[in-house]
PDB file of N, CA, C and O in Angstrom, chain B, residues numbered from 101:
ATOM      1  N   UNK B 101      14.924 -28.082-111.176  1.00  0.00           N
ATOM      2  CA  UNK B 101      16.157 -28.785-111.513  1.00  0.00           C
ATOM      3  C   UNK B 101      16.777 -28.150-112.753  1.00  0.00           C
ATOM      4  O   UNK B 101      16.053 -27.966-113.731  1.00  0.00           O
ATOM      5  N   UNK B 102      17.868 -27.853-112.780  1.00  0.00           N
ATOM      6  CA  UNK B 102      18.942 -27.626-114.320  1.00  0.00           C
ATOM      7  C   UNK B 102      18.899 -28.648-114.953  1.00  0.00           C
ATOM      8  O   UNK B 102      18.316 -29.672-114.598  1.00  0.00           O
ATOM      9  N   UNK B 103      19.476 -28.496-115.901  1.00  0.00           N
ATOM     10  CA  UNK B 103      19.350 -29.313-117.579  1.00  0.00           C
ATOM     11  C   UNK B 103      19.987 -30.441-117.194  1.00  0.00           C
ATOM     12  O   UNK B 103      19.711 -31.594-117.524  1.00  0.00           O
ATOM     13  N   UNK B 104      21.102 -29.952-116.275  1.00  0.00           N
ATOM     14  CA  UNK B 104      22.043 -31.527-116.215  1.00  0.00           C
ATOM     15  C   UNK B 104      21.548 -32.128-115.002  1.00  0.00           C
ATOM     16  O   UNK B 104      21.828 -33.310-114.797  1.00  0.00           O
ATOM     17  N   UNK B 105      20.997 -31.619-114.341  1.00  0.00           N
ATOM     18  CA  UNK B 105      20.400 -32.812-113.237  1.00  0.00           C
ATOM     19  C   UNK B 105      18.963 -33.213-114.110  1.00  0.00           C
ATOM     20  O   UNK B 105      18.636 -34.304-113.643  1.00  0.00           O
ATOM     21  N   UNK B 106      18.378 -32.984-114.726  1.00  0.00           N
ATOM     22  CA  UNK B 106      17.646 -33.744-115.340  1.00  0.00           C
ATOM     23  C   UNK B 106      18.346 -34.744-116.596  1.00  0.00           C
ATOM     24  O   UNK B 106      17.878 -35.831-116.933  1.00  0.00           O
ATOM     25  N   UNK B 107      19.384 -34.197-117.098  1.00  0.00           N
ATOM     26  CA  UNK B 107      19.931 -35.232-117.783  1.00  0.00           C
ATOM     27  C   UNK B 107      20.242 -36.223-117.211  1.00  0.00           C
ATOM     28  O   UNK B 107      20.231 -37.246-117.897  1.00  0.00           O
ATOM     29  N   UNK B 108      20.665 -36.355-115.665  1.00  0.00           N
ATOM     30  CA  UNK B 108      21.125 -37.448-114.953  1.00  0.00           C
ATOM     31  C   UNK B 108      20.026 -38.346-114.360  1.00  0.00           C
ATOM     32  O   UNK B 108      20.089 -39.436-113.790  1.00  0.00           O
ATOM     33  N   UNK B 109      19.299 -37.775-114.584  1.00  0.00           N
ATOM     34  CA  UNK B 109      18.230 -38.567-113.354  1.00  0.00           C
ATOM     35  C   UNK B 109      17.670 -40.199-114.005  1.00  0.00           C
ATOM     36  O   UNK B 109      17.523 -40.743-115.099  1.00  0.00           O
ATOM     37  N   UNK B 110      17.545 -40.418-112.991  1.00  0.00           N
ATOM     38  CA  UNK B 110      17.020 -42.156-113.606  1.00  0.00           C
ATOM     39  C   UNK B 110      15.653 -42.078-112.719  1.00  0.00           C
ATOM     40  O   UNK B 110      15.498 -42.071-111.498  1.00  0.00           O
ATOM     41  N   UNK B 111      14.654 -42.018-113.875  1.00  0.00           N
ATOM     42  CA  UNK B 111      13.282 -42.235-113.490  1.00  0.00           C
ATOM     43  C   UNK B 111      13.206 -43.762-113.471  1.00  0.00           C
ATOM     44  O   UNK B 111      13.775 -44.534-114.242  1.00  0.00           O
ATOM     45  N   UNK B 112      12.138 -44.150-112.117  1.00  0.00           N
ATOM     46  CA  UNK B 112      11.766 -45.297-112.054  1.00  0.00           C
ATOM     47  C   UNK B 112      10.849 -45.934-113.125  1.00  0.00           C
ATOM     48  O   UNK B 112      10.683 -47.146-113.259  1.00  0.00           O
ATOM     49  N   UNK B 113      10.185 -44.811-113.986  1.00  0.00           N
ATOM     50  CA  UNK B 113       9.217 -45.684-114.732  1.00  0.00           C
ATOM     51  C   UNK B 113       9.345 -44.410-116.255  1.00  0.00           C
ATOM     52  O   UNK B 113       9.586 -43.204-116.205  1.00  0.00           O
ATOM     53  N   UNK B 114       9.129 -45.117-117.228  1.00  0.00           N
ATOM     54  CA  UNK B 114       8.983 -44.396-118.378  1.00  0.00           C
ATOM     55  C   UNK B 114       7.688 -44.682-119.175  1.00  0.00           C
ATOM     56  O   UNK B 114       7.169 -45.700-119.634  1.00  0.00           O
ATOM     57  N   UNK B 115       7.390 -43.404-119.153  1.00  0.00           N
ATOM     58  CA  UNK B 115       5.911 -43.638-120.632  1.00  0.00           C
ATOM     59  C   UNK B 115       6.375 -43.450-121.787  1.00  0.00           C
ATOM     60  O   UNK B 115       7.160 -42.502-121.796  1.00  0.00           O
ATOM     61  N   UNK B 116       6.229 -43.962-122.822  1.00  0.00           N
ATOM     62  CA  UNK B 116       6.397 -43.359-124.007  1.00  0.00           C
ATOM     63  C   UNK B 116       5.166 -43.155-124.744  1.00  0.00           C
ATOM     64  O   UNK B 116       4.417 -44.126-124.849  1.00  0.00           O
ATOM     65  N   UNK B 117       4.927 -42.364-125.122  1.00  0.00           N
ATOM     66  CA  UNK B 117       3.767 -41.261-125.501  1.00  0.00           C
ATOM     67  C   UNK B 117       3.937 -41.075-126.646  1.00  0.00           C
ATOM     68  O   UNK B 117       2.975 -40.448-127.088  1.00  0.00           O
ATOM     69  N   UNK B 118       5.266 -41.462-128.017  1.00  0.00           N
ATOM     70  CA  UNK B 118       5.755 -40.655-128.474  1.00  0.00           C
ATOM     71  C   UNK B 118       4.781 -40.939-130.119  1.00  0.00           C
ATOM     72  O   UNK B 118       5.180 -41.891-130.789  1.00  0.00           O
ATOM     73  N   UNK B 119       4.024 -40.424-130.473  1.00  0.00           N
ATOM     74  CA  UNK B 119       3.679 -40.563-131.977  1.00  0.00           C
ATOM     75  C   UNK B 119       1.947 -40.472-131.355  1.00  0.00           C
ATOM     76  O   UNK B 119       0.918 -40.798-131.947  1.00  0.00           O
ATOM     77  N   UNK B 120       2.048 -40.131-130.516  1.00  0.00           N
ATOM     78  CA  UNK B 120      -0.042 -40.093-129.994  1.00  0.00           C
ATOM     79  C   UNK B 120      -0.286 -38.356-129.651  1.00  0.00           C
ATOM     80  O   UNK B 120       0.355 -37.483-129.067  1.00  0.00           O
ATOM     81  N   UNK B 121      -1.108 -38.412-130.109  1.00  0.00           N
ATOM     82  CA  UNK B 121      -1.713 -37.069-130.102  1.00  0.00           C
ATOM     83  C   UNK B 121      -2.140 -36.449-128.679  1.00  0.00           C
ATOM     84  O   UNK B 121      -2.055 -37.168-127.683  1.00  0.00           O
ATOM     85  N   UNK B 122      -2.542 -35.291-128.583  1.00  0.00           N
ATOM     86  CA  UNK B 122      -3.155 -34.759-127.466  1.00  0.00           C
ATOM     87  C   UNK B 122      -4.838 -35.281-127.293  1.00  0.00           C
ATOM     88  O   UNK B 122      -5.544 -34.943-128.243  1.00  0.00           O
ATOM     89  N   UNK B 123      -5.375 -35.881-126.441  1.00  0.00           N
ATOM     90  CA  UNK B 123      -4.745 -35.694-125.291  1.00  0.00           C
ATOM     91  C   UNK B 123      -4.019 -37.297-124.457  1.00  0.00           C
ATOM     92  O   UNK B 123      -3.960 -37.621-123.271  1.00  0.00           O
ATOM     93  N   UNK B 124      -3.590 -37.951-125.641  1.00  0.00           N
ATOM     94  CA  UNK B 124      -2.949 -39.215-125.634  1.00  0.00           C
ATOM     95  C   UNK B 124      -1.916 -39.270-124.126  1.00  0.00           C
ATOM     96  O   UNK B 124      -2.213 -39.762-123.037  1.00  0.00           O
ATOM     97  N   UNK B 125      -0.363 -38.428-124.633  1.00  0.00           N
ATOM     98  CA  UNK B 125       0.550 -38.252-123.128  1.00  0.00           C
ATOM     99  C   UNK B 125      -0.001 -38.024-122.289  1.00  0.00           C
ATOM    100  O   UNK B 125       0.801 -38.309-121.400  1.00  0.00           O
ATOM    101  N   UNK B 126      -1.087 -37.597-121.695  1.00  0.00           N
ATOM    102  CA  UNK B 126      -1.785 -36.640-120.659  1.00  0.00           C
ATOM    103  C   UNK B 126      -1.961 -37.979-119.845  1.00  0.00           C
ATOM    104  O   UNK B 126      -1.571 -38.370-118.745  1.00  0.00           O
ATOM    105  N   UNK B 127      -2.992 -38.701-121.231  1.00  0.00           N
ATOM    106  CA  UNK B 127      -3.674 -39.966-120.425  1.00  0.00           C
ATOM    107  C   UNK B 127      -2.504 -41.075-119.951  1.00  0.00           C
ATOM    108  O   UNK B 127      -2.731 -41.742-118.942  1.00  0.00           O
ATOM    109  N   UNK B 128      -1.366 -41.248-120.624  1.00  0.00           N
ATOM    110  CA  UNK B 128      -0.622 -42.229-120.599  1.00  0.00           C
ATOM    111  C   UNK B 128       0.483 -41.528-119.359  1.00  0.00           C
ATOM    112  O   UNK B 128       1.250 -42.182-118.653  1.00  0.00           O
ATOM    113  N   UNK B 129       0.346 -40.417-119.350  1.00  0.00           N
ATOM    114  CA  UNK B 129       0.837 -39.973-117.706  1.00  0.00           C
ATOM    115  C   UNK B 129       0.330 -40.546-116.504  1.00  0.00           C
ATOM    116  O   UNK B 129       0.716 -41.242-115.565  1.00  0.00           O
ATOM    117  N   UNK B 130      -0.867 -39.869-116.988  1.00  0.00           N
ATOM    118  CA  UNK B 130      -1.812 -40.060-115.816  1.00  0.00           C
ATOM    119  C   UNK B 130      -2.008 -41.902-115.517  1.00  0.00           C
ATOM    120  O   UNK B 130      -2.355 -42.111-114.355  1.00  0.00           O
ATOM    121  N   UNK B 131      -1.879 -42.915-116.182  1.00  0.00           N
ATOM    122  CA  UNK B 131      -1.754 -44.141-115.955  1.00  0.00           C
ATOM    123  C   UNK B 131      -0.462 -44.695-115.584  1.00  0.00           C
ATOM    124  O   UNK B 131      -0.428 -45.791-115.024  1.00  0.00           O
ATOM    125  N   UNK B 132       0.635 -44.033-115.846  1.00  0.00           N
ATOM    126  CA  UNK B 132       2.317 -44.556-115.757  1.00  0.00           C
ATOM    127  C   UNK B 132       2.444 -43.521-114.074  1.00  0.00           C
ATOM    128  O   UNK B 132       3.605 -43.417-113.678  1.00  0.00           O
ATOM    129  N   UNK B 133       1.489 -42.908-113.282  1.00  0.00           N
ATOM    130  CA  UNK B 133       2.140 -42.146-112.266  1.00  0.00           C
ATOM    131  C   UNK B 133       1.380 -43.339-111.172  1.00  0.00           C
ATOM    132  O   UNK B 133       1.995 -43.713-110.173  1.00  0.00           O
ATOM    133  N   UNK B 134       0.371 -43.723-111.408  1.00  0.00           N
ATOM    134  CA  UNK B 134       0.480 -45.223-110.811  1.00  0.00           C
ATOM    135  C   UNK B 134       2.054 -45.791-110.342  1.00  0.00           C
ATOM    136  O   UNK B 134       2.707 -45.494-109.342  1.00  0.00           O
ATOM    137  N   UNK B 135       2.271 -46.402-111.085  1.00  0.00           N
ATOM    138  CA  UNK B 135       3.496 -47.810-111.679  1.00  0.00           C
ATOM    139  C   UNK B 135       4.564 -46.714-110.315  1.00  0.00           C
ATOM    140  O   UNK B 135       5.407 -47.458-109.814  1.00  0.00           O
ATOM    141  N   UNK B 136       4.629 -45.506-109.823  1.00  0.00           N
ATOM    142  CA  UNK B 136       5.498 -45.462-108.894  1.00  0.00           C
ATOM    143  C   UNK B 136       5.108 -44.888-107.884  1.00  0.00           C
ATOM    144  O   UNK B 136       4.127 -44.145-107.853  1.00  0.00           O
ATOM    145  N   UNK B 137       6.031 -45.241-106.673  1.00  0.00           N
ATOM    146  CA  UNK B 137       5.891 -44.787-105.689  1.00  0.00           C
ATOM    147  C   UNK B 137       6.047 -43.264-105.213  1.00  0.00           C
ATOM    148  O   UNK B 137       6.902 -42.517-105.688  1.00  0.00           O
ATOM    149  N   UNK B 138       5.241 -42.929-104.343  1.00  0.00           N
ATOM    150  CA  UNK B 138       5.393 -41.240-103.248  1.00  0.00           C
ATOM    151  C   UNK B 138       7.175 -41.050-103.713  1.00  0.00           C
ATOM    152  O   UNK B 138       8.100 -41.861-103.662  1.00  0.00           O
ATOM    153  N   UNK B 139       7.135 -39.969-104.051  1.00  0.00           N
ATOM    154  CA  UNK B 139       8.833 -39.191-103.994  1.00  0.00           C
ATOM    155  C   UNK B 139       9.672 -40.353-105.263  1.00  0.00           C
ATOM    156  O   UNK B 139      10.868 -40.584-105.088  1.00  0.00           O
ATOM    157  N   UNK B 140       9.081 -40.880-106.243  1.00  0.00           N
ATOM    158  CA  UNK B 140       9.804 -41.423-107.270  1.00  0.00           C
ATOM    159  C   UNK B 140       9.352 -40.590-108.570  1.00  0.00           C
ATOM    160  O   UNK B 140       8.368 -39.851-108.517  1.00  0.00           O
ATOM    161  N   UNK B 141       9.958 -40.712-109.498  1.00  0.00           N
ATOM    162  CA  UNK B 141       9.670 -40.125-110.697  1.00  0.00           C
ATOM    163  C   UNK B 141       9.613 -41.015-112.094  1.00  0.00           C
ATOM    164  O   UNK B 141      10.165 -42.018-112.547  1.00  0.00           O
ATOM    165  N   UNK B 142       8.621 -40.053-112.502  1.00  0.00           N
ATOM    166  CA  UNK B 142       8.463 -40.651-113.919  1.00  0.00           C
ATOM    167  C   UNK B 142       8.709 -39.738-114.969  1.00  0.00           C
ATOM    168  O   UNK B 142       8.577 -38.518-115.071  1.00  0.00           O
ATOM    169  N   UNK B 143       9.256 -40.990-116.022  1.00  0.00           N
ATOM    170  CA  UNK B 143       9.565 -40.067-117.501  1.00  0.00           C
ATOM    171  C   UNK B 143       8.715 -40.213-118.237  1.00  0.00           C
ATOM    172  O   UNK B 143       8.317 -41.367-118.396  1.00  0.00           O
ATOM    173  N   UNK B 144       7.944 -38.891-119.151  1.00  0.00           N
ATOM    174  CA  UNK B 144       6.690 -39.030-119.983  1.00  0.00           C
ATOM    175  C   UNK B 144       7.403 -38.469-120.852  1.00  0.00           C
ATOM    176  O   UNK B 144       7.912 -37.370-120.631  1.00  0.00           O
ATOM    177  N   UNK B 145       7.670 -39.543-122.722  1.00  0.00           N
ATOM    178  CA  UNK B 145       7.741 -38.737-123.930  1.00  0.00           C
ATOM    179  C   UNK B 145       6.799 -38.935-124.318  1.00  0.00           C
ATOM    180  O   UNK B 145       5.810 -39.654-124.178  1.00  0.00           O
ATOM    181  N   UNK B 146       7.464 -37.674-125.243  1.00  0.00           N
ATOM    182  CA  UNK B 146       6.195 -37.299-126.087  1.00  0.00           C
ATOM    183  C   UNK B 146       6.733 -36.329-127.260  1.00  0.00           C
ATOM    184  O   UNK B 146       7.507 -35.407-127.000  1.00  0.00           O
ATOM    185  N   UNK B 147       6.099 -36.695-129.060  1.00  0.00           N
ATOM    186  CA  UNK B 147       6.431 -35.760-129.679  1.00  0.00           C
ATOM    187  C   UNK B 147       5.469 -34.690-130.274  1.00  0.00           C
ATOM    188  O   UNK B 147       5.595 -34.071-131.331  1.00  0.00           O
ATOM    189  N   UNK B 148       4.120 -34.593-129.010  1.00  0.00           N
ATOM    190  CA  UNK B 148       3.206 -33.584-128.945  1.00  0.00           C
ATOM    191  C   UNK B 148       3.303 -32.496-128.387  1.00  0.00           C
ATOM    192  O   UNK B 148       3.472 -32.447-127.169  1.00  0.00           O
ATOM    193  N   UNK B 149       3.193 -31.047-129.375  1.00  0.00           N
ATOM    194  CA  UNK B 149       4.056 -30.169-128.583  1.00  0.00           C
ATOM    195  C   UNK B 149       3.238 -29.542-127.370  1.00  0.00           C
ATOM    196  O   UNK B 149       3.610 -28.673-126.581  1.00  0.00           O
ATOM    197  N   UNK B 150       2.021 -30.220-127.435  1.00  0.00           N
ATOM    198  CA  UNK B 150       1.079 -29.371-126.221  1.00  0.00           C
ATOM    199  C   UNK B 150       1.183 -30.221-124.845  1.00  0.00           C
ATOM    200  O   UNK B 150       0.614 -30.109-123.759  1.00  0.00           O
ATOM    201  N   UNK B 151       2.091 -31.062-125.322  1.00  0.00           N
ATOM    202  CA  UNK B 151       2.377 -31.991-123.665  1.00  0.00           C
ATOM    203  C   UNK B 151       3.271 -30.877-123.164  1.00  0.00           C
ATOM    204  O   UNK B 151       3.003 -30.754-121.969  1.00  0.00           O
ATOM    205  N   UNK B 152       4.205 -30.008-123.510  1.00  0.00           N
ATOM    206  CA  UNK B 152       4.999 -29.217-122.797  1.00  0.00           C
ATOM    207  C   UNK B 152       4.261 -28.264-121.658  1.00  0.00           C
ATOM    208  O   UNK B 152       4.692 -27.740-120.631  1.00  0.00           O
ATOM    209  N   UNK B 153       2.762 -28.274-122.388  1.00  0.00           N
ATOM    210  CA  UNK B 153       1.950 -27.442-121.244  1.00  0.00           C
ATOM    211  C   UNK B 153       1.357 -28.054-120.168  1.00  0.00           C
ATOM    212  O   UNK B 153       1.496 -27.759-118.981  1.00  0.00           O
ATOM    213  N   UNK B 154       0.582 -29.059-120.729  1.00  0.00           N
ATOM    214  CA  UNK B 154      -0.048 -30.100-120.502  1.00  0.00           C
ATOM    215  C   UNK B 154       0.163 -30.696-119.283  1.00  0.00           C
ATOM    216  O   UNK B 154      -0.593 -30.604-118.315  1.00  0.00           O
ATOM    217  N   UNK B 155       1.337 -31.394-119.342  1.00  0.00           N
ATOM    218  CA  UNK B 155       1.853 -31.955-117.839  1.00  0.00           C
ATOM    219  C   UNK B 155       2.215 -31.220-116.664  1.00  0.00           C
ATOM    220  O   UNK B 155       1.900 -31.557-115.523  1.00  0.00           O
ATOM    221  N   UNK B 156       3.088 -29.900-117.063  1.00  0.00           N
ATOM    222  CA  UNK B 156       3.295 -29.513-115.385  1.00  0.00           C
ATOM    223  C   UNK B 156       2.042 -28.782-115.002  1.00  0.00           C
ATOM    224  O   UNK B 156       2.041 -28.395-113.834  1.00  0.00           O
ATOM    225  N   UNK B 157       0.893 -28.481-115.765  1.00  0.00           N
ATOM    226  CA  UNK B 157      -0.515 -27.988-115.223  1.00  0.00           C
ATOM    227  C   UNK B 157      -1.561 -29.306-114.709  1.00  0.00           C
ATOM    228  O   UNK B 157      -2.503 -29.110-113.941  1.00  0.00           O
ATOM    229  N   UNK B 158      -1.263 -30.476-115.196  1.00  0.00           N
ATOM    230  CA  UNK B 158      -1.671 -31.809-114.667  1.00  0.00           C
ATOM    231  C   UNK B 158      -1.169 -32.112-112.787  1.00  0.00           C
ATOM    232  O   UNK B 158      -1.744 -32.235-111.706  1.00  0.00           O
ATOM    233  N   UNK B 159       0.236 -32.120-113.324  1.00  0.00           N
ATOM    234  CA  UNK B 159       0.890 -32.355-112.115  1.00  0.00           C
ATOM    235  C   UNK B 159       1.055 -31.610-110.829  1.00  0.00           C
ATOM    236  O   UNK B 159       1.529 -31.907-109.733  1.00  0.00           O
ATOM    237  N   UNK B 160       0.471 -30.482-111.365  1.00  0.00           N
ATOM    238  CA  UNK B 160       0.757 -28.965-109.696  1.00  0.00           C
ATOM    239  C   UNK B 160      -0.943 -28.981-109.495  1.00  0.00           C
ATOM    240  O   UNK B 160      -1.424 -28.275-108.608  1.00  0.00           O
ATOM    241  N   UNK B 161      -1.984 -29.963-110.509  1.00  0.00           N
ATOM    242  CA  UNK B 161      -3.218 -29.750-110.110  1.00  0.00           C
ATOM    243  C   UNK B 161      -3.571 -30.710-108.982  1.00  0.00           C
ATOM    244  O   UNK B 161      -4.337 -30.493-108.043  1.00  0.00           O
ATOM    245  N   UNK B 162      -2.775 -31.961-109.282  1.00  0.00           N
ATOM    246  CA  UNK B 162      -3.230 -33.017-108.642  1.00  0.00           C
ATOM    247  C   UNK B 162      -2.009 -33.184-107.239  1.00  0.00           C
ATOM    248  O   UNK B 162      -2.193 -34.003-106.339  1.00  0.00           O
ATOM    249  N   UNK B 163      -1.063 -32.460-107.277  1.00  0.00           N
ATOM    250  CA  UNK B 163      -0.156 -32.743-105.753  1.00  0.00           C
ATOM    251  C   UNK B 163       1.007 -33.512-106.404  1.00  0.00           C
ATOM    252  O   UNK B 163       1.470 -34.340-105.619  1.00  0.00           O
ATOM    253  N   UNK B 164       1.695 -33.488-107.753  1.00  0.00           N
ATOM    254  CA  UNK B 164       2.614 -34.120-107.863  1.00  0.00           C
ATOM    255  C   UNK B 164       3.937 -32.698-108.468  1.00  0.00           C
ATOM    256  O   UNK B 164       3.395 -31.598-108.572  1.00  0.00           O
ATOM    257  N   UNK B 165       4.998 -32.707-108.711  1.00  0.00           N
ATOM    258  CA  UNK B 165       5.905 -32.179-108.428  1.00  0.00           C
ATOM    259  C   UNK B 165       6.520 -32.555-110.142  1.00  0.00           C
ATOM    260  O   UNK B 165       6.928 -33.671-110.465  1.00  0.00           O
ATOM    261  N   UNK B 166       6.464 -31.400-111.037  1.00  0.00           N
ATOM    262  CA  UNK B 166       6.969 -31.506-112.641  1.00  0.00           C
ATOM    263  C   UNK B 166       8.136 -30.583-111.913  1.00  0.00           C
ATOM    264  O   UNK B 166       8.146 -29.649-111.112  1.00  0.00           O
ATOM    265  N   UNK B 167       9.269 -31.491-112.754  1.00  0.00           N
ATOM    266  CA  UNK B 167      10.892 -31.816-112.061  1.00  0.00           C
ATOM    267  C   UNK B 167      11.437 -30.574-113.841  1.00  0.00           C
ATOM    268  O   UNK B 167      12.473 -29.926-113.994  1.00  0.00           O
ATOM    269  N   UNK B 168      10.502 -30.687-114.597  1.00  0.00           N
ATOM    270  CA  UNK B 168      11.052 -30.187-115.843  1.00  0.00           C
ATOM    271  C   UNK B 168      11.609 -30.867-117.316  1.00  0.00           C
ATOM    272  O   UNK B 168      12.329 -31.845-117.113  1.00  0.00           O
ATOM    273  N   UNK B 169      11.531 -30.735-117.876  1.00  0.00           N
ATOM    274  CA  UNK B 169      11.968 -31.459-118.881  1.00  0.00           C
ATOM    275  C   UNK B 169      12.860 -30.546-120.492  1.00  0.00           C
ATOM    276  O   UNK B 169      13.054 -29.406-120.912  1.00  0.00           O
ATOM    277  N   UNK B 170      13.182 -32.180-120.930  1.00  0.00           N
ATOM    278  CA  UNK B 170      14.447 -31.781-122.290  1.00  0.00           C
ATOM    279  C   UNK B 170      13.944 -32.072-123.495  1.00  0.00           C
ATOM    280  O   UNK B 170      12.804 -32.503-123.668  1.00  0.00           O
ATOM    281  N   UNK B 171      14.643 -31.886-124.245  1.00  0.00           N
ATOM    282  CA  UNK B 171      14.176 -31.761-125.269  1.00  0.00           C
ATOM    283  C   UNK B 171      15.878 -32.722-126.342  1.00  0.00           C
ATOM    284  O   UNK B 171      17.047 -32.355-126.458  1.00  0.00           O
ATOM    285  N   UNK B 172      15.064 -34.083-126.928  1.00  0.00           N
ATOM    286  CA  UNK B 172      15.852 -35.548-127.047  1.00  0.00           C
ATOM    287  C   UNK B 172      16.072 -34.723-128.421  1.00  0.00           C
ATOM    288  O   UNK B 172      15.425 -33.832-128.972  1.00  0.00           O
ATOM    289  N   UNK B 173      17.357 -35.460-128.756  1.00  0.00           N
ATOM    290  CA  UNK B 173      18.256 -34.785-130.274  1.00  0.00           C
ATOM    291  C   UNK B 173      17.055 -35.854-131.320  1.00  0.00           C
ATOM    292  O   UNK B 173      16.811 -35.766-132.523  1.00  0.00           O
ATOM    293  N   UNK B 174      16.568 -36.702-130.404  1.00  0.00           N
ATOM    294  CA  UNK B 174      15.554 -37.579-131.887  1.00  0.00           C
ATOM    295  C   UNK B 174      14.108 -36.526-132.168  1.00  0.00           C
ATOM    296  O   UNK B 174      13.288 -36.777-133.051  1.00  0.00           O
ATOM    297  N   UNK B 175      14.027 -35.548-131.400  1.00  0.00           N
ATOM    298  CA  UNK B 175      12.745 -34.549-131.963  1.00  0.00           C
ATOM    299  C   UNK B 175      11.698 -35.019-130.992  1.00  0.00           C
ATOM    300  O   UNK B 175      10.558 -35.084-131.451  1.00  0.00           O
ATOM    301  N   UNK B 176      11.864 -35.339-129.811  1.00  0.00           N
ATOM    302  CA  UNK B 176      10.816 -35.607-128.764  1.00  0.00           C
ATOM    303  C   UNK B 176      11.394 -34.738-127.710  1.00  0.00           C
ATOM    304  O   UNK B 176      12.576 -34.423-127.575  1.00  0.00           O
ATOM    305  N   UNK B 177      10.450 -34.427-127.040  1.00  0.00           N
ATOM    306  CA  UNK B 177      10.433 -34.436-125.179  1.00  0.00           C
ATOM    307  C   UNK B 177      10.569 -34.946-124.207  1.00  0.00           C
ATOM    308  O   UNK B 177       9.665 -35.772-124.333  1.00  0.00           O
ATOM    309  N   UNK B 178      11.104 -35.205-123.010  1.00  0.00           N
ATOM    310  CA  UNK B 178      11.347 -36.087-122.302  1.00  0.00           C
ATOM    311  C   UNK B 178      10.703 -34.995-120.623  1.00  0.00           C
ATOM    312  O   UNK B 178      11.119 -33.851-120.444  1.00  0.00           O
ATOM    313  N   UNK B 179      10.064 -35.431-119.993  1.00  0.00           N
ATOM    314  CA  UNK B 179       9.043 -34.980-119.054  1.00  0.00           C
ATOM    315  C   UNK B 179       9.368 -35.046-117.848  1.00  0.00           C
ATOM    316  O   UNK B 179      10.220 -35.898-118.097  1.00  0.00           O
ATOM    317  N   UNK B 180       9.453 -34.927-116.849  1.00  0.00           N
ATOM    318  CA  UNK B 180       9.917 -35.615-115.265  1.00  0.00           C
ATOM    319  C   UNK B 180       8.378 -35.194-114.166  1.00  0.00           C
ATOM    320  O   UNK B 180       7.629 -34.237-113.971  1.00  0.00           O
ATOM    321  N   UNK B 181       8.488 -36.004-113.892  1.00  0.00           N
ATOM    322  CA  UNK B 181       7.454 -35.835-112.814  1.00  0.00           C
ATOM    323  C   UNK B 181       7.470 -36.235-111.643  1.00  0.00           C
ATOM    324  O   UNK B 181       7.448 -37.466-111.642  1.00  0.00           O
ATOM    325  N   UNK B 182       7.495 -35.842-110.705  1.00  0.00           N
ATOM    326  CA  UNK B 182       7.898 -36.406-109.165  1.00  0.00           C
ATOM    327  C   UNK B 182       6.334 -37.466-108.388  1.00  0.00           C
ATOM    328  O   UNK B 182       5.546 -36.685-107.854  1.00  0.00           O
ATOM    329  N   UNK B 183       6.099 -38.225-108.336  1.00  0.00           N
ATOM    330  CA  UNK B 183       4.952 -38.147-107.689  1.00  0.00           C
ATOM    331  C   UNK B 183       4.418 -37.690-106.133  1.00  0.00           C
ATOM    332  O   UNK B 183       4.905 -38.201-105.124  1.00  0.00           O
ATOM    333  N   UNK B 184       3.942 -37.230-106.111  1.00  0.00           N
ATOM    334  CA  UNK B 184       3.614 -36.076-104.796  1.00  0.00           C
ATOM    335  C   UNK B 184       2.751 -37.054-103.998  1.00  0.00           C
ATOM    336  O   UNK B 184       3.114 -37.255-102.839  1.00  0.00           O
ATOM    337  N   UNK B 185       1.761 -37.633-104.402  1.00  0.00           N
ATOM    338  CA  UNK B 185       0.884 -38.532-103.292  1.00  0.00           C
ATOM    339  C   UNK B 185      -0.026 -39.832-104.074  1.00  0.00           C
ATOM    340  O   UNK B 185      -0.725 -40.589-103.401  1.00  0.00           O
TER     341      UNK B 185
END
């Protein structure tokens, strides 16, 4: 996805991750990809900079689909994740 279709998107569920360390987002991913359904997405922040790696190597391990993510004018990350199964 481009910058602006991720700017647009409305995830069904949001984690906020934002002030927890590694491997804090990882885990709070991995519990918020629950909360949605096959082919919905979730938003994971986070102002850990090793979640930028972190998640789309989580998500292409386990069958889910990292959509890409931005980077928020407040000094966080904002994550997308598709859930795959």
């Amino acid at each position: 996805m481009d910058l602006e279709e991720l700017e647009d998107l409305e995830p069904e569920n949001v984690v906020d991750a934002r002030g927890s360390a590694c491997p804090g987002p990882l885990l709070e991913a991995k519990k918020g990809i629950g909360a949605v359904q096959v082919g919905e997405v979730l938003e994971i922040r986070s102002s850990d900079a090793g979640t930028r790696n972190d998640i789309p190597i989580w998500a292409n391990k386990v069958g889910h689909e990292f959509l890409g993510s931005l980077e928020a004018d407040e000094g966080y990350d904002r994550l997308f994740v598709k859930r795959g199964k």
